[in-house]
N, C-alpha and C positions, 0 to 999 in steps of 0.2 A: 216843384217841377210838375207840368202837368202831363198825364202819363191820355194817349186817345185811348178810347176802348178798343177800339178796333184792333193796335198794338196788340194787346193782349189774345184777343181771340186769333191774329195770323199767325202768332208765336206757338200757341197751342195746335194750329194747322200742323205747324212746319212740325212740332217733335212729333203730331200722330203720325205724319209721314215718315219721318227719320224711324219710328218704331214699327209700322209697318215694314219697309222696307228692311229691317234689319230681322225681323221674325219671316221674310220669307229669304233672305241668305243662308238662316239656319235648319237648312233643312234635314229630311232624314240622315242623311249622311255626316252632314256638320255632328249631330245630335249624337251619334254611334262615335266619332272621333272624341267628343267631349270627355265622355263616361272614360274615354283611353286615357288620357293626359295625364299626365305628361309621358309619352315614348319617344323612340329613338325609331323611326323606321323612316323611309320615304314615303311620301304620299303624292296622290295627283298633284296637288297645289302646293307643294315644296320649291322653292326658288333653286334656279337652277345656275350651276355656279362653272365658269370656264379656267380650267387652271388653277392656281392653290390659292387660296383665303379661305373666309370665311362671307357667308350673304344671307340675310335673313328676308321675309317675310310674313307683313299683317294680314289677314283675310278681311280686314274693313279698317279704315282709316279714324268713323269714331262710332260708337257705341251706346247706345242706351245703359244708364245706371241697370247692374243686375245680367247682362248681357256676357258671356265668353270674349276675350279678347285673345285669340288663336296666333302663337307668334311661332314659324315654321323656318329654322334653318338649314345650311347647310356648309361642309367644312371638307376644304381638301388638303391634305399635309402629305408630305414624300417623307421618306424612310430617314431624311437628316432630322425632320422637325418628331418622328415619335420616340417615344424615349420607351425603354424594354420595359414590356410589362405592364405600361400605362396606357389609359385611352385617350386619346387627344381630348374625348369631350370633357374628360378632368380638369381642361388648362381651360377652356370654356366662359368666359364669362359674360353673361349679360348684366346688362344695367341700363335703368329708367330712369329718367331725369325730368322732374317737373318744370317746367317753361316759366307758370306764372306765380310759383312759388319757390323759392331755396331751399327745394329739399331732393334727394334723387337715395335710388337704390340700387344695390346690385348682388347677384351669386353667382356662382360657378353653377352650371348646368348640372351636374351629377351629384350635387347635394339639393337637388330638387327634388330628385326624386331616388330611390336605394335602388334602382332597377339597374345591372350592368347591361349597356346594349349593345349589341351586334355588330361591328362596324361593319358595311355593304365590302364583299368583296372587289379587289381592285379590277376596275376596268379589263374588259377584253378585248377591248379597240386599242392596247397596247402603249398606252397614254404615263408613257417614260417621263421622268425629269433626272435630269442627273442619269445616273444608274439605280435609280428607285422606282420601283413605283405608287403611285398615287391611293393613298390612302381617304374612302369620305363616309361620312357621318353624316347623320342628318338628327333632328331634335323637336318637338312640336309640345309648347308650353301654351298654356292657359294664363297669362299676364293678369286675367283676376283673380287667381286662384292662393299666387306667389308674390306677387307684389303688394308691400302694405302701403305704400305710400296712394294708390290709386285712389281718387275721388270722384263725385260727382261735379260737373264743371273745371276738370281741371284738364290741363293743357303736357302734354308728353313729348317725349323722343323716346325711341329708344333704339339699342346697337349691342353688336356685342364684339367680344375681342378673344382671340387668340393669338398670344404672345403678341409678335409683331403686327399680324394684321389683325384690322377694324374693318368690321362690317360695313352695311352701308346704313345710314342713322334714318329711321323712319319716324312722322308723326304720329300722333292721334290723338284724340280726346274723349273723355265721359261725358255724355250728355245728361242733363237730368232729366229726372220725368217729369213726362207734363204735370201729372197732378201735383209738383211739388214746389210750380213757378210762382 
């Protein structure tokens, strides 16, 4: 198969731009959250969740090999779904599924990391179900940090689940480095 040269040099364009563009998403700020990871707090860029489930969100869709891959949820349960004494993020589970291979991953959120966290106290806009009220958590992992399955070139989902509810399933992928085409 005959391969243009040219091929090669737009391929090498496009990852320097994918790499550019990914080292200025990471800025101060990103940088300061990194060194956190994995906590339990809210942040600006936390997905924002109406009513009870569970919702996550990626800060970038794919990635340069080497790069943070920042996965931010968030979780609402009424006083039927917490059980005494436990954290909902306990029941917590994520998991990554590779697309173009048969293989996938998964943990529970709180054996990611030993830190007990805080759950936000309940709404003060009086955000009733039932006769509970609404309990949420929020969670922000590093997917390269905890995930072994993750490669270069490879093809993802990931979601996560508590009890009954499933998140919403997001993509992404690793890209490789140019120098490595």
């Amino acid at each position: 198969m005959n391969h243009n040269p040219c091929d090669n040099y737009l391929r090498l364009i496009f990852y320097v731009i994918l790499f550019i563009a990914a080292e200025t998403t990471i800025g101060s700020d990103m940088s300061e959250d990194i060194i956190d990871l994995p906590n339990y707090s809210s942040h600006d860029d936390s997905p924002v969740l109406e009513g009870l489930g569970i919702k996550i969100k990626l800060h970038e869709r794919a990635i340069m090999q080497g790069m943070p891959l920042i996965l931010r949820g968030i979780l609402a349960v009424d006083e039927k779904f917490i059980r005494p004494g436990e954290d909902p993020l306990s029941r917590v589970l994520v998991f990554v599924i590779r697309r173009d291979e048969p293989e996938m991953w998964g943990q529970v959120v709180m054996d990611i990391h030993n830190v007990i966290p805080d759950p936000e106290p309940p709404s003060e806009d009086g955000d009733d179900v039932g006769s509970g009220l609404i309990e949420q958590s929020y969670f922000n992992l590093d997917l390269t940090q905890i995930c072994e399955i993750l490669e270069p070139g490879g093809r993802y989902w990931v979601a996560a689940s508590l009890g009954d509810y499933v998140s919403n399933r997001l993509e992404f992928e690793i890209l490789v480095q140019a120098g490595s085409i």
